[in-house]
C-alpha positions in Angstrom: 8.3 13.9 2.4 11.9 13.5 2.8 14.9 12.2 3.7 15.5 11.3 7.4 18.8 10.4 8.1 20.7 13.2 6.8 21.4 16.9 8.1 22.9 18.0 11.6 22.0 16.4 14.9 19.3 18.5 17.2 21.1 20.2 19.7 24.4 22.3 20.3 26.8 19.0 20.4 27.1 16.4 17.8 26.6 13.4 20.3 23.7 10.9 18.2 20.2 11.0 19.0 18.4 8.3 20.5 15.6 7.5 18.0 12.4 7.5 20.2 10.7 4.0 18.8 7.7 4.5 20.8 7.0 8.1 19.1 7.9 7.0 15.6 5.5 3.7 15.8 2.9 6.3 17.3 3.1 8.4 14.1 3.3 5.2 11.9 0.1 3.4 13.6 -1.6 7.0 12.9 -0.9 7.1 9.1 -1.6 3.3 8.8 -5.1 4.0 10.5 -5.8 6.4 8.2 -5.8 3.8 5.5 -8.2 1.9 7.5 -10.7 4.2 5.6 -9.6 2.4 2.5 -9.5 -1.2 3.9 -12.5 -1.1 5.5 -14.3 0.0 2.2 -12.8 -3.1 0.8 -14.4 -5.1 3.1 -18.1 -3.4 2.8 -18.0 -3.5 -0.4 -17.6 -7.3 -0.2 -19.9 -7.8 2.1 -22.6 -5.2 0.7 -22.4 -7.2 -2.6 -22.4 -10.9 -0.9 -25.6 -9.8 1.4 -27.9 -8.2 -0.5 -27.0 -10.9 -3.3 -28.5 -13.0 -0.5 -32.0 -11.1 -0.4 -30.5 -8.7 2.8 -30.9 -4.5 2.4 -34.4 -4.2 1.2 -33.2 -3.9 -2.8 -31.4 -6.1 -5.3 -28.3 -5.8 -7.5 -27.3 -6.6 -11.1 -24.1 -8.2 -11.8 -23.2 -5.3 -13.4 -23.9 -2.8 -10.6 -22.2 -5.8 -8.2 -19.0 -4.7 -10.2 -19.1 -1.2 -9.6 -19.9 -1.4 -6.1 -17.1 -3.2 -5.3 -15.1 -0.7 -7.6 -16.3 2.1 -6.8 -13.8 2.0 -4.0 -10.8 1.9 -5.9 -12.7 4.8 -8.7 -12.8 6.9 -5.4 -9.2 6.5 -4.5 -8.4 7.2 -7.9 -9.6 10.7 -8.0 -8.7 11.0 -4.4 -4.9 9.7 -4.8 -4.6 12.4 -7.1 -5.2 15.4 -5.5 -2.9 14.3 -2.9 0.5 15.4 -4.0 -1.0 19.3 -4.3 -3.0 19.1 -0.5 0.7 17.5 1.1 2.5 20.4 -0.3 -0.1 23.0 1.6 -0.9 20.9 4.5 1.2 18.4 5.1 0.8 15.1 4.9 -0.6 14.6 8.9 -2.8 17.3 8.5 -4.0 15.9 5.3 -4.7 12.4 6.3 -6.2 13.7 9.6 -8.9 16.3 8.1 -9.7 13.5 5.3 -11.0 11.0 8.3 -14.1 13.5 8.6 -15.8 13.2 5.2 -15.0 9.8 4.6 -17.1 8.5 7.6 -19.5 10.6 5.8 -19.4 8.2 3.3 -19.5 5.4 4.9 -22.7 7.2 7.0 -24.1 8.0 3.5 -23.3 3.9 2.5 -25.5 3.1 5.7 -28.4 4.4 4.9 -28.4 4.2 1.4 -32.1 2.2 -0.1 -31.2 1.7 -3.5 -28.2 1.6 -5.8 -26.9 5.2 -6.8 -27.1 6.0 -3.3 -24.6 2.9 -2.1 -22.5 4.1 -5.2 -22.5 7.8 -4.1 -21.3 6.6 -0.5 -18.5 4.4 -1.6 -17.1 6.7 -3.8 -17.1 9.6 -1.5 -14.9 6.8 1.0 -12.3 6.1 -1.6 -12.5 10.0 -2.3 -11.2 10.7 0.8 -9.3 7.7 1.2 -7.4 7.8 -1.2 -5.0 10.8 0.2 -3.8 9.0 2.8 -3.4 6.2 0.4 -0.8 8.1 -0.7 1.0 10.2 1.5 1.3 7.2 4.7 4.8 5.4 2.8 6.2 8.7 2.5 5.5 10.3 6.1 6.4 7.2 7.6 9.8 7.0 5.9 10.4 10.8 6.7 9.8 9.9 10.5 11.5 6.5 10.8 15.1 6.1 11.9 17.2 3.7 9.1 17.0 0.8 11.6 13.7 0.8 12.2 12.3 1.8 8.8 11.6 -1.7 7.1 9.5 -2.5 10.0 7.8 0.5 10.3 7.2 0.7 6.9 5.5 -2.4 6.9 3.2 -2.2 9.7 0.4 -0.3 7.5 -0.3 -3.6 5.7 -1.1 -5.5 8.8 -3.2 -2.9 10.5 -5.5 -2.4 7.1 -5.9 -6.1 6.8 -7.1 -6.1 10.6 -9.7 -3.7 9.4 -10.6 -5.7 6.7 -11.0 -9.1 8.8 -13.2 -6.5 11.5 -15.4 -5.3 8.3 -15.8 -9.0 7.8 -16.4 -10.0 10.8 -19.1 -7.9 11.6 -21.1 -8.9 8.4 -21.7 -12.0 10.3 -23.7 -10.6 13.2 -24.7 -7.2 12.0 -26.1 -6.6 8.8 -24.1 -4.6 6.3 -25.3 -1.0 7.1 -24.3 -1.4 10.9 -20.6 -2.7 9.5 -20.6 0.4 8.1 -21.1 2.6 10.9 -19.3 0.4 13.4 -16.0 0.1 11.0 -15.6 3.8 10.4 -16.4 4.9 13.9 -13.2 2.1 14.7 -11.0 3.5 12.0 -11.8 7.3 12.5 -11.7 7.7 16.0 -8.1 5.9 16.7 -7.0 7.6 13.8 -7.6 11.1 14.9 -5.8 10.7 18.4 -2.6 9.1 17.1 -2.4 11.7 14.6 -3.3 15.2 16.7 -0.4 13.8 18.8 2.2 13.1 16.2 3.4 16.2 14.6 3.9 16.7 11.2 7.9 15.4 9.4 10.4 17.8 9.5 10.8 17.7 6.0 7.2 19.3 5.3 7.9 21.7 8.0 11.4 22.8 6.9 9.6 23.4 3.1 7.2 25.9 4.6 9.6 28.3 6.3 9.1 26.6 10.2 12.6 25.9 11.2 11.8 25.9 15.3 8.6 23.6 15.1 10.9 21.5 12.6 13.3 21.0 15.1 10.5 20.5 17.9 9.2 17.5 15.4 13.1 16.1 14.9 13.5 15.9 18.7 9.9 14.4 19.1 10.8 11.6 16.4 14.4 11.3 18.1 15.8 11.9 14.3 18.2 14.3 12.6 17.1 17.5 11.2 17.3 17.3 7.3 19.0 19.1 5.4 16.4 21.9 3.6 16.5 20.8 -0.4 18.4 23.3 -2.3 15.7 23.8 -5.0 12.3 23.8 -2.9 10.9 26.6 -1.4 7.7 27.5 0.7 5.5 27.1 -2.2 7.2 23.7 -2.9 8.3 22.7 -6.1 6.8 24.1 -9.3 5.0 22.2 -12.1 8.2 23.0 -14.6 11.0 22.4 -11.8 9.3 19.2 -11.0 9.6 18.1 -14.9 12.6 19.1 -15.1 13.9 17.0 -12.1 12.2 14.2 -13.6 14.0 14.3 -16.8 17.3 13.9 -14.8 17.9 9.9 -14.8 18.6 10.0 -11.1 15.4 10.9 -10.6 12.9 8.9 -13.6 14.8 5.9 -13.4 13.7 5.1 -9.4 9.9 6.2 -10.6 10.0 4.0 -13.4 11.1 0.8 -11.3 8.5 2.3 -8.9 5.7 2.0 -11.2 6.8 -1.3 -12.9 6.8 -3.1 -9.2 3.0 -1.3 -8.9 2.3 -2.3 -12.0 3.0 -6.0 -11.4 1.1 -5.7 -7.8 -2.0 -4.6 -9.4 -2.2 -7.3 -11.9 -1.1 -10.5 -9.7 -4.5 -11.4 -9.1 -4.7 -10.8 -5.5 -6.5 -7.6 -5.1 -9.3 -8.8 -7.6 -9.6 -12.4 -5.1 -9.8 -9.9 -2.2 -12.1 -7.7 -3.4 -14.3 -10.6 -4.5 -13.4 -12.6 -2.2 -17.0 -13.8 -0.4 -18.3 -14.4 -3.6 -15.4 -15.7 -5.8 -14.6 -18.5 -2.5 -17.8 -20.0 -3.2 -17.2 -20.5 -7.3 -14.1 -23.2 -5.8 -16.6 -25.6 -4.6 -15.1 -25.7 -1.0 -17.3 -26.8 1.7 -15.8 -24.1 3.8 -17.9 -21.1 4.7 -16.5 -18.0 2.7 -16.8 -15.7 5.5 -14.7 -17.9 7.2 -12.0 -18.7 4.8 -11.8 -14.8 3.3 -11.1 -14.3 7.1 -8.8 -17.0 7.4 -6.8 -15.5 4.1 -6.4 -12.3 6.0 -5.3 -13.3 9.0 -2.7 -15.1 6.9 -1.4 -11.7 5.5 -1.4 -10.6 9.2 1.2 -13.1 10.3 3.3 -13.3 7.0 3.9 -9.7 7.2 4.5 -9.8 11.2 7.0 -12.4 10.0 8.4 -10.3 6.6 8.6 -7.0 9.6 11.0 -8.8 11.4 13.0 -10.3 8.6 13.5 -7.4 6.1 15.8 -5.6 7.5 18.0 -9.0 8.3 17.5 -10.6 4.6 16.5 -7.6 3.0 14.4 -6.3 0.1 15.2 -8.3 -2.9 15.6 -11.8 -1.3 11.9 -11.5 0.0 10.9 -10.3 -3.1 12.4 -13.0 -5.1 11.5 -15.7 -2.2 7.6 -14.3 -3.1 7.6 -13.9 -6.5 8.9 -17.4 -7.0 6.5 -18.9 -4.7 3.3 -17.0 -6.2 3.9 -18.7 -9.8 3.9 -22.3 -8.2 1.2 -21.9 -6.8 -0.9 -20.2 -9.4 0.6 -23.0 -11.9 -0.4 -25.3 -9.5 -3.9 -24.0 -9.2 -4.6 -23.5 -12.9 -3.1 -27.4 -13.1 -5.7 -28.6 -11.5 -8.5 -27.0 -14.2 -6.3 -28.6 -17.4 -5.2 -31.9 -15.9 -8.5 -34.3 -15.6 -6.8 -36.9 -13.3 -6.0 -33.9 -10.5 -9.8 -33.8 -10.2 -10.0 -36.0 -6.9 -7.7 -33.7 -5.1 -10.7 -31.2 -4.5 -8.7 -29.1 -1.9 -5.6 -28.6 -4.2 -7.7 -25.0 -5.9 -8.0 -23.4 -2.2 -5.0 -24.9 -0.7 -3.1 -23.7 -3.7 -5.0 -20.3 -3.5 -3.9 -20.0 0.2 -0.3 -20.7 -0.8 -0.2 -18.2 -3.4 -2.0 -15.4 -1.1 0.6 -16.5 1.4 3.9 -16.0 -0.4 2.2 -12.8 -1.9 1.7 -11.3 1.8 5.6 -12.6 2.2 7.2 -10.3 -0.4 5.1 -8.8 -3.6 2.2 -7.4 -1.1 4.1 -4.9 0.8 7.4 -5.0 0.5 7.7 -2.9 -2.8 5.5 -0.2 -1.0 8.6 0.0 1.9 10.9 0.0 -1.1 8.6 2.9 -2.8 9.3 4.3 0.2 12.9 4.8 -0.2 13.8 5.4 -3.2 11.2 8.4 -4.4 13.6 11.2 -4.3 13.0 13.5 -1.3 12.4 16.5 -4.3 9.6 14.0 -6.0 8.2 12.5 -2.7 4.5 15.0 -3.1 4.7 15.0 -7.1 6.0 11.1 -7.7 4.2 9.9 -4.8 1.0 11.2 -5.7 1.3 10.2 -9.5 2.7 6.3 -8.7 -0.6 5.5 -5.8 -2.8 7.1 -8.7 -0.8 5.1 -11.4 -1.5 1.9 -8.8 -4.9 2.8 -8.2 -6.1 2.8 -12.0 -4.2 -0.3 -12.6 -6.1 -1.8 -9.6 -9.5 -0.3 -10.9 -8.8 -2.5 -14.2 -7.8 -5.7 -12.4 -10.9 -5.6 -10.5 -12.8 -4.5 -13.5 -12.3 -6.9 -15.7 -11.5 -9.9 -13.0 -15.1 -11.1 -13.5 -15.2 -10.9 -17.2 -11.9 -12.6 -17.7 -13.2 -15.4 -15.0 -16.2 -16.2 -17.3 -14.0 -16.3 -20.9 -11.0 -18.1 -19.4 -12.4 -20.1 -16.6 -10.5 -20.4 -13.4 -7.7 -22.3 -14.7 -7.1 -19.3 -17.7 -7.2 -16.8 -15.2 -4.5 -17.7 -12.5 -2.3 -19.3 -15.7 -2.3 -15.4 -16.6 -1.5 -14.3 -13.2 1.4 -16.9 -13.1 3.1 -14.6 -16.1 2.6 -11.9 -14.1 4.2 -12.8 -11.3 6.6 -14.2 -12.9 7.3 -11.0 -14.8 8.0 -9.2 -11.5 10.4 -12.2 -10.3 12.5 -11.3 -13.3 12.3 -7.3 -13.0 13.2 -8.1 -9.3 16.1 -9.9 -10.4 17.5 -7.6 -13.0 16.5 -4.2 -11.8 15.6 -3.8 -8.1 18.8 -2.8 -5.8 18.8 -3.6 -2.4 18.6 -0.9 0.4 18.5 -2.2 3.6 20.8 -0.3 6.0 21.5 2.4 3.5 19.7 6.2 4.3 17.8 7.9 1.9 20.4 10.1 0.7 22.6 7.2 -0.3 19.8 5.3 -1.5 19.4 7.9 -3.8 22.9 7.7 -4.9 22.5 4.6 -6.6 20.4 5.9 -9.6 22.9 8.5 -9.5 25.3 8.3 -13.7 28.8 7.7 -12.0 32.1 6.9 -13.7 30.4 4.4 -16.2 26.8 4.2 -17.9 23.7 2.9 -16.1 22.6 -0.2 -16.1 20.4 -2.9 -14.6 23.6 -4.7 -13.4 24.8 -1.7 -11.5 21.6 -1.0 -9.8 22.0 -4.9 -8.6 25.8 -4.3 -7.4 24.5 -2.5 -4.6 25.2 -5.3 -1.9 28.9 -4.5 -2.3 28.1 -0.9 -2.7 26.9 -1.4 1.0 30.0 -1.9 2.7 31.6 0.9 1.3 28.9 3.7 2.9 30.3 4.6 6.3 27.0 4.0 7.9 22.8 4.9 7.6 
């Protein structure tokens, strides 16, 4: 998946294209769909585990096999994630996340009618299966079809359309039973996805790597972006497994995959994937008086608008001051929450645990939650986008698989209050690795974001990679 903004304008003059919004949000609404197979899995699984918990589905779960439905998801996606590098290379990534749509509403046919336990298991893992390509591959075809100015957006919107599919997933479990949520979310996620996508046509960057310079240039004109230029050491087969080690040996290349998997790394473990995927049942161990369908709704509609409100704002404040805004506001809150489980007199505040839960879920949706995948985004070399890209969502998806895991676990040896003290550290770990380490990109293209893990006149270090703002005003333009 490449690099956008760089190469020679479409046409036989050099006057600038007009980057065609309406195409580009067209292809991005596609790709974010196509994690709606993902989302919406969170959301049965939730449900599944909450209702038949409840005595609804004709069979009855153990806590253990509770745990594994809801993970089964993220097990899926695991084995799913990883494959995805090797089918972008021969298919694209479109192609890839279009033809996945079809098996995984397979799955979710397979969760419908499932009558006992191995068969729910079976059907949820074949949906994060074949979810978890697209998983993958969205950040990187959506930054190799997005224009500089509108990328931060763009690259944002896939948060707020897979939370709408969780809220609908959600939603539904209140008037349908959990086998027609099934079959209603995946006929909503499938069938939008496929028309976006057989109208969008593949990036450039995939089509220039396979040797089809004229429908390339057909796909540059669609998008309204420049042609890229063809990377000097790819060729129709793509990359091979010892060229693609020896890139990453290169520190230009290891050093933005290592901050990559860091941020991932701190995302996974900040507690708010394990509340999510728990959410209907974890709600109720607060003691609020609130419905937990309601309130698990109410927490996603509050990602919705925080990211609406991070879309409009990244590429004005940028990456890092969001981050740091989030990051920041997370640990209050999760102090604050595991506060009120160590301090006796804080007792009569009962709403201080889910008002402070709502606060932390809402900075996270502000910064932490999707910014570092639009930052992901932009600084996996163009030469690592299939390899690195594949490799950091797997990386991300294990680490998730072990949050979840052992969320339940860690909730009954450290109590509430143990748990989100924990998840303070964490996020307070990535508001220092944000602070040190993570350079800012907004208005730079890809090429020159690239540039800045680039060994110049003096040695790397974390400081230089945080000089960028000044950096900024030197570039003649993204």
């Amino acid at each position: 998946m490449g690099r956008t903004t760089e190469g020679e304008p479409q046409g036989s003059n050099d006057a600038p294209l007009q980057p065609r919004l309406w195409a580009q949000f067209l292809a991005t609404l596609g790709a974010s769909m196509a994690v709606g197979g993902w989302a919406v899995g969170i959301g049965i699984g939730s449900l599944c585990v909450d209702q038949l918990s409840r005595g609804i589905g004709g069979f009855v779960l153990t806590a253990e096999q509770q745990v594994w439905i809801v993970t089964s998801n993220f097990l899926g996606t695991v084995v799913g994630s990883a494959v995805a590098g090797k089918l972008s290379k021969r298919f694209g990534a479109r192609n890839t996340m279009l033809w996945c749509c079809v098996p995984a509403v397979a799955g979710f046919i397979v969760t419908a009618f499932a009558k006992c336990y191995n068969t729910l298991l079976i059907g949820r893992l074949i949906v994060g299966l074949f979810s978890g390509p697209a998983f993958v591959l969205h950040v990187f075809y959506i930054s190799a079809v997005a224009s500089p100015q509108y990328r931060g957006f763009l690259a944002l919107l896939p948060d707020i359309v897979y939370m709408v599919y969780v809220i609908l997933s959600l939603v539904l479990g209140v008037y349908f039973p959990w086998w027609w949520a099934a079959i209603i979310s995946a006929a909503l996620f499938a069938l939008p996805t496929a028309v976006a996508l057989l109208i969008a046509p593949s990036d450039p960057v995939y089509l220039l790597r396979t040797g089809r310079l004229i429908e390339a240039k057909k796909a540059a004109r669609f998008f309204g972006i420049r042609l890229p230029n063809p990377e000097p050491t790819t060729t129709e087969e793509g990359v091979s497994h010892k060229s693609t080690w020896t890139l990453v040996k290169q520190p230009r290349h290891y050093r933005p995959l290592l901050l990559s998997a860091a941020l991932l790394l701190g995302v996974a473990f900040c507690g708010y994937m394990a509340v999510l995927s728990y959410s209907l049942v974890f709600l109720r161990t607060l003691g609020s008086t609130l419905d937990a369908t309601v309130v698990s709704v109410l927490l996603c509609v509050i990602r919705i608008v925080a990211v609406g409100l991070v879309s409009v704002l990244i590429d004005r404040l940028g990456r890092r001051v969001l981050l740091l805004f989030s990051a920041a506001g997370m640990t209050a809150s999760y102090l604050a929450l595991a506060a009120y489980f160590y301090i006796p007199s804080l007792a009569q505040f009962t709403h201080m645990p889910l008002l402070a839960l709502i606060l932390a879920i809402s900075f996270f949706c502000m910064g932490v939650g999707p910014v570092p995948w639009c930052v992901i985004g932009e600084i996996v070399p163009a030469r690592l986008s299939d390899a690195g890209g594949a490799a950091l969502v797997l990386f991300y998806n294990i680490t998730s698989l072990i949050g979840v895991q052992v969320f339940p676990p860690l909730l009954a040896a450290l109590g509430i209050g143990g748990v989100f003290a924990a998840h303070a550290g964490v996020t307070g770990a990535i508001l220092l690795l944000v602070a040190a380490a993570v350079p800012e990109t907004r208005g730079l293209s890809l090429q020159q974001i690239e540039e800045l893990f680039e060994d110049k006149d003096e040695e790397y270090t974390l400081v230089t990679a945080v000089g960028t703002p000044v950096g900024y005003n030197t570039f003649s333009g993204a």
